[in-house]
Structure formats: structure tokens, C-alpha cells
C-alpha positions in Angstrom: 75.0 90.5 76.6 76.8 87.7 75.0 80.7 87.9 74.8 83.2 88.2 71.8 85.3 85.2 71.3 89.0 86.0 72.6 87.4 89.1 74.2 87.8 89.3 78.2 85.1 90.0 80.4 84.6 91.0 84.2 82.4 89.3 86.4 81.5 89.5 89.5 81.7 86.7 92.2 79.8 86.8 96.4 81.5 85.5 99.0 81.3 85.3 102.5 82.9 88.8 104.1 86.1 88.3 105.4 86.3 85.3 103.0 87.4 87.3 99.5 90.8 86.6 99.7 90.7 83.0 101.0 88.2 82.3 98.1 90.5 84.0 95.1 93.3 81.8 96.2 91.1 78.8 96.0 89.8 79.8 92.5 93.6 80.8 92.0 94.2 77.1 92.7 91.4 75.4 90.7 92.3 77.2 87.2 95.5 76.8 87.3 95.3 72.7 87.7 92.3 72.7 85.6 93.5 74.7 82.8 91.2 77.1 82.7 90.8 80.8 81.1 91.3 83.1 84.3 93.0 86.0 83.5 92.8 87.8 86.9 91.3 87.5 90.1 90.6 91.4 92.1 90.0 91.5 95.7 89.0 95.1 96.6 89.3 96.3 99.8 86.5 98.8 100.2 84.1 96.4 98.7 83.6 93.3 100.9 81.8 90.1 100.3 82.5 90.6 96.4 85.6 90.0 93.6 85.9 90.3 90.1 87.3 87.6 87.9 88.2 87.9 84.4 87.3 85.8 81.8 86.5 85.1 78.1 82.7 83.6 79.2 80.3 83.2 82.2 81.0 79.1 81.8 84.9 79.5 82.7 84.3 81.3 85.9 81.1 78.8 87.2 83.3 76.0 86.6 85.9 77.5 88.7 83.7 78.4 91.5 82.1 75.6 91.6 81.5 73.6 95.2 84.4 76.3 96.8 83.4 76.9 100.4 82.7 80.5 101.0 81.2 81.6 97.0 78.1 82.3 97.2 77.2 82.3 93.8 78.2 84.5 90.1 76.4 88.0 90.3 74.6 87.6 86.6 75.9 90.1 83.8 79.2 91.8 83.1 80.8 94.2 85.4 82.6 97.3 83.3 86.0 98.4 84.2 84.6 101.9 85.2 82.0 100.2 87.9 85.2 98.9 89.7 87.5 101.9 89.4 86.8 103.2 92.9 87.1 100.3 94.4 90.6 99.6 93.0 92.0 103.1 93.2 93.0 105.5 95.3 95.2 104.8 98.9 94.0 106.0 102.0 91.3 108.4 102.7 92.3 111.8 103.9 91.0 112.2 107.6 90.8 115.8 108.4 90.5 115.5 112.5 93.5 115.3 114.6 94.5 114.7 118.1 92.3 117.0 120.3 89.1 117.5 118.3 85.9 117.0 119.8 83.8 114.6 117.9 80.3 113.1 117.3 79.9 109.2 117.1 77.7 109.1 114.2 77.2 105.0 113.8 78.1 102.7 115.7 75.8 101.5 118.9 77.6 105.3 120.7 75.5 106.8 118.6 75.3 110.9 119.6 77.9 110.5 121.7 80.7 113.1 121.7 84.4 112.3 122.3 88.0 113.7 122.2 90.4 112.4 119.5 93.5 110.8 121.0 95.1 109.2 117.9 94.1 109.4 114.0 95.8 106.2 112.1 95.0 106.9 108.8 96.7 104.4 107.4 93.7 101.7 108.8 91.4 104.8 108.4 90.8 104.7 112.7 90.7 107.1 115.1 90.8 106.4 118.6 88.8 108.6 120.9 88.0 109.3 124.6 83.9 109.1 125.1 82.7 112.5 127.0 79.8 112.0 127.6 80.9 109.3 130.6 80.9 110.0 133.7 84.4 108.0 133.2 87.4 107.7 131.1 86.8 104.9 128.5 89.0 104.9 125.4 87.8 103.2 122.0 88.6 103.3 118.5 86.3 103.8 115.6 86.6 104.0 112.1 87.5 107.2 111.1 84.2 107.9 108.9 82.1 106.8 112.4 82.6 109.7 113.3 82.0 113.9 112.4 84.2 116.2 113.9 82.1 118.6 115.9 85.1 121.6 117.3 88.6 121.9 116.3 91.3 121.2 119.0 91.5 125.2 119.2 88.6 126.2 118.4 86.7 128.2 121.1 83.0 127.5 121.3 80.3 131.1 121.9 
């Protein structure tokens, strides 16, 4: 698809995880003493490894990421505006367990294991539980969607 003159475009940009924002700075950096056409730089947080840059054309972006430690390379195409909506939007998830649900580990090497909610943070989307299925008290935290709640704090089980 080729571009419009004047007309700005999205494109998409890997990186190392952990690396996104290090590597926007750096581009950040580069176009600004090098003069050239970046109109924005989005680091997602529920996306890793990835950013968006916007440009007028392909060429603007690959000489800005080029020889930058951590960019892995320009993801060919054009990235829409609706593609990165979800991943721009939106605060926190809503977590739905709270302190003294029982819970099954469903990733994570604790796999099948069931455990009693201590703390929800659902700011940083974590819930810290204590594992049941030990014969003793070891405390961890998780993120919250490693886990599915299995009884309600008052629930009684038949």
C-alpha cells in the first residue's frame, strides 16, 4: 500500500521485551537531531516487544531505527488505528476475586494447583495467594488472569 504525500501512517516497530521504552527514547533522540518526520512514538503496555511510530513513509522510520540496540527490525505494512485501539485503551482490568476465594493456578509452572487469595492489587493486575495444595504455608503472587476463581470466600461447597 503506498502512502499519500503529507498523509501519516502507523507502523509497527519489534524490539526486545522489556526494551520498548528504552528503544522509543532512542528513536525519540535520533529524529529529533536528525530532523526527521516522526510524529509520535506509542509504547503499549499490554503489548510487549512491539511500538508504533508515526510517519509520512516506511523510509523515515528505517532511517531512524537504524543500528539502535534493542530494534529488531520494521514489521512490513501499515498498522490501522483500530488494530492498536485495545492496546492503547482502557485502565485496569476489573478482577472479580477478593481476599478469601479459593482459586485454580491455571498457567504458570503451579499449574492445577488451588490456593486462597490473600491480596488482589488490581492496579498491577496481581493477586497474591496462599498454595493449598502444600503440605505448608507458601505465599506467591500471580498475575491476576493466572488464575480462575474456583469458590467464593462464602460460598459453601455440597
Amino acid at each position: 500500500m503506498a502512502t499519500i504525500k503529507g498523509r501519516k501512517m502507523l507502523y509497527a516497530i519489534r524490539t526486545t521485551a522489556g526494551q520498548e521504552i528504552n528503544v522509543a527514547v532512542m528513536i525519540e533522540l535520533r529524529a529529533k537531531a536528525q530532523h526527521y518526520p516522526l510524529y509520535s512514538i506509542i509504547v503499549p503496555d499490554t503489548l510487549r516487544g512491539t511500538i508504533f511510530i508515526e510517519a509520512e513513509a516506511p523510509y523515515h522510520v528505517d532511517r531512524a531505527i537504524y543500528r539502535i540496540k534493542h530494534v529488531r527490525g520494521r514489521i512490513p505494512g501499515l498498522v490501522s488505528i483500530d488494530e492498536i485501539k485495545r492496546h492503547i485503551t482502557g485502565g485496569p482490568a476489573q478482577i472479580s476475586i477478593s481476599p478469601g476465594d479459593t482459586v485454580v493456578i491455571i498457567s504458570s509452572p503451579l499449574k492445577g494447583m488451588k490456593a486462597k487469595v490473600v491480596r488482589v492489587d488490581a492496579l498491577k493486575n496481581e493477586v497474591t495467594v496462599e498454595l493449598l495444595d502444600l503440605p505448608y504455608s507458601h505465599t506467591i503472587t500471580l498475575r491476576a488472569d493466572y488464575v480462575k476463581l474456583y469458590k467464593k470466600a462464602g460460598e459453601v461447597s455440597k
